[in-house]
KOLSE-700227 format. One record per residue (C-alpha): residue in one letter; chain; x, y, z. Coordinates in steps of 0.02 Angstrom, whole numbers, plus 50000, padded with zeros to 5 digits. Example, Ala and Ser with C-alpha at 12.3 -4.5 7.8 and 13.67 -1.06 7.14 Angstrom:
residues 2
<r:A | c:A | X:50615 | Y:49775 | Z:50390>
<r:S | c:A | X:50684 | Y:49947 | Z:50357>
***
This chain:
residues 223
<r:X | c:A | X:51315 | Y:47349 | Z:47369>
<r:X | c:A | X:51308 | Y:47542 | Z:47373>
<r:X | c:A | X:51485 | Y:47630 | Z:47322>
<r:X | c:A | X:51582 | Y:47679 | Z:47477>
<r:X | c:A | X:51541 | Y:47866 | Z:47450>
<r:X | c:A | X:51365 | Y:47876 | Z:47440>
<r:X | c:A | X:51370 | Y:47739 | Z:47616>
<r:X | c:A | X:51490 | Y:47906 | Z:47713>
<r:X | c:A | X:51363 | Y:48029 | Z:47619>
<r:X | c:A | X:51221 | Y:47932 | Z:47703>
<r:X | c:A | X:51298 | Y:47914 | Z:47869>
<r:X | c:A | X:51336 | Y:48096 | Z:47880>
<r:X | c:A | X:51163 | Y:48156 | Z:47831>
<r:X | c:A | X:51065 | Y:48020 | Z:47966>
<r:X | c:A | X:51200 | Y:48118 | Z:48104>
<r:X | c:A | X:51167 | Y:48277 | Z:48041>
<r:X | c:A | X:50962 | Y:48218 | Z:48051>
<r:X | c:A | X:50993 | Y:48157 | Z:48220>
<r:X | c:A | X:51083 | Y:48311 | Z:48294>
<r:X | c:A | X:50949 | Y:48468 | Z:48216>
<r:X | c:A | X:50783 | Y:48380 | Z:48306>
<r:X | c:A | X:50927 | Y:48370 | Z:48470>
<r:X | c:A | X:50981 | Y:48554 | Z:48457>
<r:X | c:A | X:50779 | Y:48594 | Z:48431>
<r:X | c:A | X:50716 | Y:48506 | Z:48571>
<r:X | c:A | X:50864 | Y:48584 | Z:48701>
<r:X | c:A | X:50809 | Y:48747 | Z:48626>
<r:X | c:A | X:50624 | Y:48712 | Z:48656>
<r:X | c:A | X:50648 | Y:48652 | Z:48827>
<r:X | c:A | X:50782 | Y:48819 | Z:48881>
<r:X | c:A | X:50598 | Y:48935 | Z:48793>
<r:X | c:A | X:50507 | Y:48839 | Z:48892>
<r:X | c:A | X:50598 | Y:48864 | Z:49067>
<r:X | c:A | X:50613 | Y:49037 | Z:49034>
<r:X | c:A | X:50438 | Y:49068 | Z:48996>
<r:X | c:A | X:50394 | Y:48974 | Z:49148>
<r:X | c:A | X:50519 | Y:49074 | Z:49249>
<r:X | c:A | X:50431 | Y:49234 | Z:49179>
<r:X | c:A | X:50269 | Y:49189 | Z:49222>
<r:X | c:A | X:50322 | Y:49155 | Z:49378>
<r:X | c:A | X:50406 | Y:49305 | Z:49415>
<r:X | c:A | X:50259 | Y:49406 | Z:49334>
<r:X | c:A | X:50149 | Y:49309 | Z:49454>
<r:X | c:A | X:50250 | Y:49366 | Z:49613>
<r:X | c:A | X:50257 | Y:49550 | Z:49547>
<r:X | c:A | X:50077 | Y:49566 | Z:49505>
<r:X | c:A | X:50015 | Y:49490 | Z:49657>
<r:X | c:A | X:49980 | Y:49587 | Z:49831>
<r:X | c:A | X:50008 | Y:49433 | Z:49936>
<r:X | c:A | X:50210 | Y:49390 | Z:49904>
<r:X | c:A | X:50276 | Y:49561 | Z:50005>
<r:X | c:A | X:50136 | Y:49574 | Z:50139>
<r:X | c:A | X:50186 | Y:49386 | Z:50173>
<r:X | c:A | X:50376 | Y:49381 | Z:50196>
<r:X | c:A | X:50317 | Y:49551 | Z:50288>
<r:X | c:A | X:50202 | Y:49441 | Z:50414>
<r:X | c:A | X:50329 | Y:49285 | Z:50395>
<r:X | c:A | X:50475 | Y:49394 | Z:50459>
<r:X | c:A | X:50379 | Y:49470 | Z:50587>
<r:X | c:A | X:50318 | Y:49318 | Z:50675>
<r:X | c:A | X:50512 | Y:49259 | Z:50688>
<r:X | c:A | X:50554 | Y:49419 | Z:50745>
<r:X | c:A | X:50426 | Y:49421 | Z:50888>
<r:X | c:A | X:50482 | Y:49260 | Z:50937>
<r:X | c:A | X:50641 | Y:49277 | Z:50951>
<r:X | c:A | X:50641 | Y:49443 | Z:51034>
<r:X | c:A | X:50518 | Y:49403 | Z:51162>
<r:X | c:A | X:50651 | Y:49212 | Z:51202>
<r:X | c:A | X:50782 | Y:49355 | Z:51227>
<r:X | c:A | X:50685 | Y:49475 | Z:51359>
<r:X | c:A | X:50636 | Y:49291 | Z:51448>
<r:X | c:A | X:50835 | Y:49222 | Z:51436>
<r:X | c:A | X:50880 | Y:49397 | Z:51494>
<r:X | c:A | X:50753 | Y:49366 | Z:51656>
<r:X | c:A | X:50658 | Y:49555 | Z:51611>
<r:X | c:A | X:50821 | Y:49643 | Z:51639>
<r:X | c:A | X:50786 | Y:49737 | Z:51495>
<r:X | c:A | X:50609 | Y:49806 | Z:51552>
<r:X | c:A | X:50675 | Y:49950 | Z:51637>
<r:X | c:A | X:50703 | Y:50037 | Z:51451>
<r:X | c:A | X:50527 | Y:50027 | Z:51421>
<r:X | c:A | X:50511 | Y:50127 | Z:51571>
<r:X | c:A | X:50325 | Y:50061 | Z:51613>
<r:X | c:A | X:50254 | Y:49906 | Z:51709>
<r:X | c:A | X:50141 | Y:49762 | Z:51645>
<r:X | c:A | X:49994 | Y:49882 | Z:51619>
<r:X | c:A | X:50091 | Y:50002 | Z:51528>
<r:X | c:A | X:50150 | Y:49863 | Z:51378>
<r:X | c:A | X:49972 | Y:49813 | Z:51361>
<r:X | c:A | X:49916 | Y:49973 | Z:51342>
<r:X | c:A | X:50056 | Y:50035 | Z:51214>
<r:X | c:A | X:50030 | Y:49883 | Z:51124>
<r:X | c:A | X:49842 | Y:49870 | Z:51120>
<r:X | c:A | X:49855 | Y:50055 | Z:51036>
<r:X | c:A | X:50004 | Y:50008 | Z:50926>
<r:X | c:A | X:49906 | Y:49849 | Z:50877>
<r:X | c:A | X:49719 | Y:49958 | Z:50834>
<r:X | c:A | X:49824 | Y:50075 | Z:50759>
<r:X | c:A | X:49917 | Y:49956 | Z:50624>
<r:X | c:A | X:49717 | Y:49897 | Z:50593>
<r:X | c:A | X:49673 | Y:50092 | Z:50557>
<r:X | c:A | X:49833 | Y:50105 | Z:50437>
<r:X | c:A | X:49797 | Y:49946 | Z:50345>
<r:X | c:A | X:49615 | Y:49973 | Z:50313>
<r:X | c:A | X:49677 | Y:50161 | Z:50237>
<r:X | c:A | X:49785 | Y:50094 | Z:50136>
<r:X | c:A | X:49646 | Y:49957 | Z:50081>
<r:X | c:A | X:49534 | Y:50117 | Z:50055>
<r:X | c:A | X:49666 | Y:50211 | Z:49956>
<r:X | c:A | X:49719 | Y:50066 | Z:49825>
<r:X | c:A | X:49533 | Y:50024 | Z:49783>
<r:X | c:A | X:49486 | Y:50216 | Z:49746>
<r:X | c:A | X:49643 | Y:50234 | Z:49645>
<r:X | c:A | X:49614 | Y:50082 | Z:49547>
<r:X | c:A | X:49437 | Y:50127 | Z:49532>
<r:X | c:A | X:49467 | Y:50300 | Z:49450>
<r:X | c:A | X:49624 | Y:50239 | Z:49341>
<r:X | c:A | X:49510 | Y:50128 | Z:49277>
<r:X | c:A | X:49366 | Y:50228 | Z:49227>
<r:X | c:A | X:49482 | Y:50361 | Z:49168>
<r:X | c:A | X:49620 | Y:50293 | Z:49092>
<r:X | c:A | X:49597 | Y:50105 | Z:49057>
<r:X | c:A | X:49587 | Y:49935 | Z:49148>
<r:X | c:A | X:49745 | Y:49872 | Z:49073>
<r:X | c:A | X:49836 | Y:49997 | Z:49206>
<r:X | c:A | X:49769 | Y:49925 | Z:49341>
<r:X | c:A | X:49908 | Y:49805 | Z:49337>
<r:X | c:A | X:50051 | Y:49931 | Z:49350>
<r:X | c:A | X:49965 | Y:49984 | Z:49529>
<r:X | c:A | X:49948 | Y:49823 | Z:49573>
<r:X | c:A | X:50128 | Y:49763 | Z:49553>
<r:X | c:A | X:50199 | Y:49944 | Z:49643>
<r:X | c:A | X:50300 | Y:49904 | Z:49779>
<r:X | c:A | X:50261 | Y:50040 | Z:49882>
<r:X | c:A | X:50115 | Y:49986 | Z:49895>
<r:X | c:A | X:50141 | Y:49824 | Z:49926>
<r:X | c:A | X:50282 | Y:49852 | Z:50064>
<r:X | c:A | X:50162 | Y:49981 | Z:50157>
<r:X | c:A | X:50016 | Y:49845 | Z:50183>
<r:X | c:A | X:50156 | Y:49725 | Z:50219>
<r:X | c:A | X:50245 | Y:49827 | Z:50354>
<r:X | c:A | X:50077 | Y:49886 | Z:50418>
<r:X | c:A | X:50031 | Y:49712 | Z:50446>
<r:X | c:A | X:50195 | Y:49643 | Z:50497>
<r:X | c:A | X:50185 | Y:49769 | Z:50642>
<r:X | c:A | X:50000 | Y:49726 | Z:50681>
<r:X | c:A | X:50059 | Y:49521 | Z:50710>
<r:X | c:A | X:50218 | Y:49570 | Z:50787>
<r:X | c:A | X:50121 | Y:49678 | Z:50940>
<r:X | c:A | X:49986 | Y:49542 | Z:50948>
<r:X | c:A | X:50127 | Y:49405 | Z:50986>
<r:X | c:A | X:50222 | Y:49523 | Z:51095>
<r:X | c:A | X:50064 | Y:49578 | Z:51192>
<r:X | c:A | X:50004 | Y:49385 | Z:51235>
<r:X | c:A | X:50156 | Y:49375 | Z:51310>
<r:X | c:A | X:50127 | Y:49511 | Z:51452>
<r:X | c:A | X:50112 | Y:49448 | Z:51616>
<r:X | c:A | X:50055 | Y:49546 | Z:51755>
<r:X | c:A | X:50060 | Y:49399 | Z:51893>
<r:X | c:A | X:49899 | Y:49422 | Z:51968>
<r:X | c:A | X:49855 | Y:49242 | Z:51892>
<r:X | c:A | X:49978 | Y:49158 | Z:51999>
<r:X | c:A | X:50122 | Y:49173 | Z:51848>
<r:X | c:A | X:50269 | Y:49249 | Z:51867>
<r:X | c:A | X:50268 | Y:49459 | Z:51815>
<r:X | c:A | X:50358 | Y:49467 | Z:51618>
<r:X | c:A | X:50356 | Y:49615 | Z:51526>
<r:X | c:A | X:50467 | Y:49631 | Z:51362>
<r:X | c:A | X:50549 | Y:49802 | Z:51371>
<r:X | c:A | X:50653 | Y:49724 | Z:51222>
<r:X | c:A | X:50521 | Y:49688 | Z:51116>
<r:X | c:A | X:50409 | Y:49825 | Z:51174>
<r:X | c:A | X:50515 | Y:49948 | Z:51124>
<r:X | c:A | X:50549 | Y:49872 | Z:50960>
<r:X | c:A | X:50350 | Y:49877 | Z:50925>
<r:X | c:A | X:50364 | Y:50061 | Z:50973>
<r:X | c:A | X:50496 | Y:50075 | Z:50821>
<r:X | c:A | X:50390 | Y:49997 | Z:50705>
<r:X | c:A | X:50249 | Y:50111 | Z:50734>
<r:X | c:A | X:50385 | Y:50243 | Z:50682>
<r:X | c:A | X:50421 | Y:50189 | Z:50538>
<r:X | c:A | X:50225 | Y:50135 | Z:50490>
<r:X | c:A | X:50198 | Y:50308 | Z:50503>
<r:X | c:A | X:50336 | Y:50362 | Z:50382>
<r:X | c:A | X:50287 | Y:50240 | Z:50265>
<r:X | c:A | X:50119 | Y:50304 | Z:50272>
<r:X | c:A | X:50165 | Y:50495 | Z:50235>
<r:X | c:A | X:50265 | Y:50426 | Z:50097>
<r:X | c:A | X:50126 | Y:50309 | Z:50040>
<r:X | c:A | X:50009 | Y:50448 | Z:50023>
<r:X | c:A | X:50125 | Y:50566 | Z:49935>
<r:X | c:A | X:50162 | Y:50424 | Z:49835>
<r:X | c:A | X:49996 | Y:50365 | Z:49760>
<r:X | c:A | X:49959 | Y:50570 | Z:49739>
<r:X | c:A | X:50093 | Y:50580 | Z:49611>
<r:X | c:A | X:50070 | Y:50402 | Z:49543>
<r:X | c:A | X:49886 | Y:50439 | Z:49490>
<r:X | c:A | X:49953 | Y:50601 | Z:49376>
<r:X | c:A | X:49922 | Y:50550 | Z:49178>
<r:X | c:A | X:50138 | Y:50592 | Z:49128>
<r:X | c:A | X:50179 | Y:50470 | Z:49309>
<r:X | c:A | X:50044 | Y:50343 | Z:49213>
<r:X | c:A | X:50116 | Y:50357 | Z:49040>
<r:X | c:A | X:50326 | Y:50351 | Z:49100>
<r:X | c:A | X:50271 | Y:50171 | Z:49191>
<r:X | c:A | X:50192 | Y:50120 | Z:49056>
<r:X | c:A | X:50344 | Y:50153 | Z:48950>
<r:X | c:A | X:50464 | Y:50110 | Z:49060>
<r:X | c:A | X:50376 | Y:49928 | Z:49085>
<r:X | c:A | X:50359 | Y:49936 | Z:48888>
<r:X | c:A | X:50557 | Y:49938 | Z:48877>
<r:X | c:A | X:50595 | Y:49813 | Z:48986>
<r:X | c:A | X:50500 | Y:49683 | Z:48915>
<r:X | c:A | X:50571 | Y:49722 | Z:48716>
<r:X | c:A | X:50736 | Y:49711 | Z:48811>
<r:X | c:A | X:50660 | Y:49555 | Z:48883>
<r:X | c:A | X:50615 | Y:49474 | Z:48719>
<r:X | c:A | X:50757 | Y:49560 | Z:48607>
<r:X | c:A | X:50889 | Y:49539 | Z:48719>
<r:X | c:A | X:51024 | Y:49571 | Z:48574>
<r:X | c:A | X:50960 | Y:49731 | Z:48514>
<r:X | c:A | X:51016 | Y:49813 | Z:48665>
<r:X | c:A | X:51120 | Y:49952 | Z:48652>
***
């Protein structure tokens, strides 16, 4: 029979055994949820389809519900439009070519500058214009505004088919609003990617994305 001490001395060193591989494995498993969190997140970021589809996601609802408003409100709301049937499909047939124009510039634009950062600076930028969000909300407002006037024009009726006349002043003027601000965001777009393409705009992205992931990893060291 062992002595009483060396039976405690045992016990305490098979719990102490037990309760490092328990402490390691929470500690692997919290790594591992962060890393997958961070790639994650890094995936969203990079990628030019997360913006441009809440953009189109929102827009869709937005259509819909507008155009259930102008049809509770019976077309009351038409005469702020200030135009018949004819009129709506003809301000939204130009809002809805011109929101093609404006995305396929904006197409044009990002594939020249990624083209000559590329061949001038290096290929590992390429991801810093790919996860700007200035880019990625002016393609997703462009073509958020391009689906909204598509629903909304369907929805014209000029009752020579037998239906009942609609037009949705509401939601007509709200495409009208968007084309405003498409047109803002595509002044700003352009002086943006000017300045964005300059070698000290290049380097402080670089740094400042540099920074954020030592913070990232060495959270402690922060000052």
């Amino acid at each position: 029979m062992p002595p009483q001490g060396v039976t405690v001395g045992a016990s305490r060193a098979g719990h102490f055994g037990n309760a490092v591989p328990a402490r390691g494995q929470t500690e692997h498993r919290r790594i591992a949820v962060t890393a997958a969190l961070h790639g994650l997140r890094e995936r969203l970021r990079s990628g030019f389809w997360a913006v441009p589809s809440v953009c189109v996601a929102l827009s869709i609802a937005l259509a819909l519900a507008l155009v259930e408003a102008d049809r509770r409100l019976n077309g009351s709301l038409s005469v702020t439009f200030g135009a018949g049937p004819d009129g709506a499909r003809e301000v939204l047939g130009a809002i809805t070519t011109a929101m093609i124009t404006f995305t396929g510039l904006v197409f044009s634009i990002t594939v020249v500058v990624l083209q000559l950062t590329s061949s001038q600076f290096s290929p590992r930028v390429l991801r810093t214009f790919l996860r700007d969000r200035q880019t990625q909300w002016a393609l997703g407002v462009f073509t958020a505004t391009f689906v909204y006037s598509l629903l909304v024009l369907r929805t014209v009726r000029t009752g020579d088919d037998g239906q009942q006349q609609f037009v949705p002043g509401l939601a007509t003027n709200v495409a009208v609003g968007l084309l405003l601000l498409s047109v803002g965001l595509f002044v700003s777009y352009i002086h943006h990617i000017s300045t964005a393409i300059q070698v000290s705009s290049i380097i402080d992205a670089i740094g400042l994305e540099s920074r954020q992931a030592l913070d990232r990893r060495y959270p402690a060291s922060r000052s």
